[in-house]
C-alpha positions in Angstrom: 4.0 -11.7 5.5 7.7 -11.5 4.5 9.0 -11.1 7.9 7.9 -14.5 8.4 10.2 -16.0 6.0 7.4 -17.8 4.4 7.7 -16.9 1.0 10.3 -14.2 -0.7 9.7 -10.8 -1.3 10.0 -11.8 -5.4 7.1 -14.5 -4.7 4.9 -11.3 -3.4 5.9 -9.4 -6.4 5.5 -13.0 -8.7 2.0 -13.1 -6.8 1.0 -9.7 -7.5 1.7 -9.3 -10.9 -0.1 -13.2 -11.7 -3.2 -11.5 -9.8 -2.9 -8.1 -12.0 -2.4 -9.6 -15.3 -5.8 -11.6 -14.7 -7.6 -8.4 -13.3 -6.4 -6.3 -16.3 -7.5 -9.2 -19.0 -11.0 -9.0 -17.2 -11.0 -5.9 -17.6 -10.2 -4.1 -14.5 -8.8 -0.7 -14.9 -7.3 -0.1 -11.2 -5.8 -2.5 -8.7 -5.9 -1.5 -4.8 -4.0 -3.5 -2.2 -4.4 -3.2 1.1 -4.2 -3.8 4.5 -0.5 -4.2 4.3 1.7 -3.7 7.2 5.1 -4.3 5.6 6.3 -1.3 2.8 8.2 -4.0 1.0 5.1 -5.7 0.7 2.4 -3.3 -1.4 3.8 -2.5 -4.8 0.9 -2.2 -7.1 2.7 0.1 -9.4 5.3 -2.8 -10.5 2.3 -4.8 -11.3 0.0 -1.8 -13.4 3.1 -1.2 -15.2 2.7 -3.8 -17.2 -0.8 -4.2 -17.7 -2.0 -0.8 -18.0 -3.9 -0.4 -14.6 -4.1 2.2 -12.0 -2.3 0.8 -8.9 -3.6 2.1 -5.2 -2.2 1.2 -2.0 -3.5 0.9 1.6 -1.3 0.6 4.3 -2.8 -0.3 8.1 -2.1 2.1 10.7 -2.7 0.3 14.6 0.9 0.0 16.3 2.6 2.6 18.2 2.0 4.6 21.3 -0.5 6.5 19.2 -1.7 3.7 17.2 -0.4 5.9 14.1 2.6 3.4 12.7 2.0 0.6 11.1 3.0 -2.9 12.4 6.0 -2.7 11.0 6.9 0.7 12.5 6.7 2.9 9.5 5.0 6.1 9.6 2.3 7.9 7.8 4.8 10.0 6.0 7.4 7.0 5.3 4.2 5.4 3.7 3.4 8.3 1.5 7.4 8.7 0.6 8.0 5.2 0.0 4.6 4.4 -2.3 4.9 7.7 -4.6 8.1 6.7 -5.4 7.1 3.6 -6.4 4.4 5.1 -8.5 1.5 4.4 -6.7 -1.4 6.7 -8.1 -3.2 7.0 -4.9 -2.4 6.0 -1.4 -4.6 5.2 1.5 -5.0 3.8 4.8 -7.6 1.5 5.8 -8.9 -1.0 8.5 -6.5 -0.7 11.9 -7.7 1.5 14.7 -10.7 3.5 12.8 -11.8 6.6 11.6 -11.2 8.9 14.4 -7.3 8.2 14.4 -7.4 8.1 10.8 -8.6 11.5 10.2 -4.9 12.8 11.4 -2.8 9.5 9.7 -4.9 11.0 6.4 -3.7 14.6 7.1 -0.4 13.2 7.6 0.0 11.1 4.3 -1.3 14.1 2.3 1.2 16.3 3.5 3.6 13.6 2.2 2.8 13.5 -1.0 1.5 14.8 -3.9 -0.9 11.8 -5.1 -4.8 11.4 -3.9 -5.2 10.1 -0.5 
């Protein structure tokens, strides 16, 4: 986790694209990270970019009085914003509190954006 000031957010990104390349050259034709709790943290598109890959991205939702935020704070439509702009082709939510809550934190990150959910 960056907040942990273990490694850099370039040494994600540095981490990411080593992973991608390899994927792509074995012939993988989408990437999906997920369980991420930081935005600065899931930016597949930075890595498909380059290697000619779909990028998806999975944020966790459990923190919050409603368990919709992720532990970071950001919200389903912050998530939404924040990955299509960085070109994500699909964005998701998966693992946290389950799929009762998620049903709404689904409804919510469609009405953010205009990619698959």
């Amino acid at each position: 986790m960056l907040m942990t000031g273990e490694v850099t957010a370039e040494d994600v990104r540095a981490a990411f694209a080593e992973q991608a390349q390899a994927l792509a050259e074995g012939g993988a034709h989408g990437l999906v990270v997920e369980t991420m709790s930081d935005l600065e943290e899931p930016r597949p598109p930075r890595c498909r970019q380059s290697h000619g890959t779909t990028g998806r991205a999975c944020m966790v939702f459990d923190a919050g009085k409603d368990k919709d935020r992720t532990m970071m704070g950001a919200t389903p439509e912050q998530v939404a914003q924040v990955l299509t702009a960085a070109g994500a082709d699909v964005v998701g939510a998966n693992c946290g509190v389950g799929i009762e809550l998620y049903v709404s934190v689904c409804q919510r990150l469609k009405a953010a954006t205009d990619r698959p959910v």
